[in-house]
C-alpha positions in Angstrom: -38.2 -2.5 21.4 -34.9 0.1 21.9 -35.7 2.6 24.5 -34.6 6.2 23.5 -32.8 7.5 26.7 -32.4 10.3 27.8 -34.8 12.0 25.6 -37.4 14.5 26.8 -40.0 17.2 25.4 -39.0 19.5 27.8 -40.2 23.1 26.6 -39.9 26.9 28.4 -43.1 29.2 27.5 -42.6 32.5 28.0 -45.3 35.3 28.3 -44.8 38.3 27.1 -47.0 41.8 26.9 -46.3 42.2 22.9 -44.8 41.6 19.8 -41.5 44.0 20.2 -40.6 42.3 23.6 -41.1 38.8 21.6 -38.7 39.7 18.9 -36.3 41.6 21.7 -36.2 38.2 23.6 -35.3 35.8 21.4 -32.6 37.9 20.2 -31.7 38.2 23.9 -32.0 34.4 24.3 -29.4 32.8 21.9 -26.3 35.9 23.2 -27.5 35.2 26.7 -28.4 31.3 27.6 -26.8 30.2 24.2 -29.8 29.0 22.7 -29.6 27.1 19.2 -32.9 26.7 17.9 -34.6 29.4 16.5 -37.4 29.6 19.8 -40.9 29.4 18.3 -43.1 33.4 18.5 -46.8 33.0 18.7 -49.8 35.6 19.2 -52.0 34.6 22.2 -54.8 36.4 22.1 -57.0 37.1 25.2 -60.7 34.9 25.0 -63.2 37.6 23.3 -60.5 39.8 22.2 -60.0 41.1 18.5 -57.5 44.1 19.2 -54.0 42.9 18.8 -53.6 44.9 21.6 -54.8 42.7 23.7 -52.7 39.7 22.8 -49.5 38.5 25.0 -46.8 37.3 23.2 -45.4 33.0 23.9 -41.8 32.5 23.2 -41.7 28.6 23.1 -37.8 27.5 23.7 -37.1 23.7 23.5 -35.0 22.5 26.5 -34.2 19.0 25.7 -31.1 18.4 27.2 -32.6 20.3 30.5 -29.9 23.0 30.6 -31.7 25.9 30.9 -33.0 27.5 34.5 -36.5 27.8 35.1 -35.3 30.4 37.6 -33.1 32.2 35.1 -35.8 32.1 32.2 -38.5 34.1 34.6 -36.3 36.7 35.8 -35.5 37.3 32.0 -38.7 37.2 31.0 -39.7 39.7 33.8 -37.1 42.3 31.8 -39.8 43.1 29.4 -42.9 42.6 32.1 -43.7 39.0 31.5 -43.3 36.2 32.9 -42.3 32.0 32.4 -45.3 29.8 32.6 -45.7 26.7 34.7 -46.0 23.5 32.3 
């Protein structure tokens, strides 16, 4: 069986406090860390909670080629109060 090398499922989650800073960041992502694919936005919302104002924000980037800086990707997700989240 061919081996596919060099392949990975590496992915970046970042947290952030609401829907705005989401939409601000992956704007910020593709002028910043050159970012191709369109990062994936999803609504976390907090166990028990119903108010969308209790929900943090994920910004899921795909980092296959392992390019990006964990580093790098916290500090900018800490422009908007959030944070990058340990795999």
């Amino acid at each position: 069986m061919p081996e596919n090398g060099g392949v990975s499922d590496v992915r970046h989650v970042l947290v952030l406090p609401d829907r705005d800073a989401a939409e601000e960041a992956v704007e910020a992502l593709a002028e910043r860390f050159g970012v191709r694919e369109e990062p994936l936005v999803v609504r976390d919302a907090l166990a028990g909670e119903d108010d969308a104002e209790d929900a943090q924000w994920l910004v899921v980037l795909r980092d296959e080629e392992g390019r990006l800086d964990p580093g790098e990707l916290d500090a900018f997700a800490g422009e908007w109060d959030g944070w990058r989240e340990e795999p």
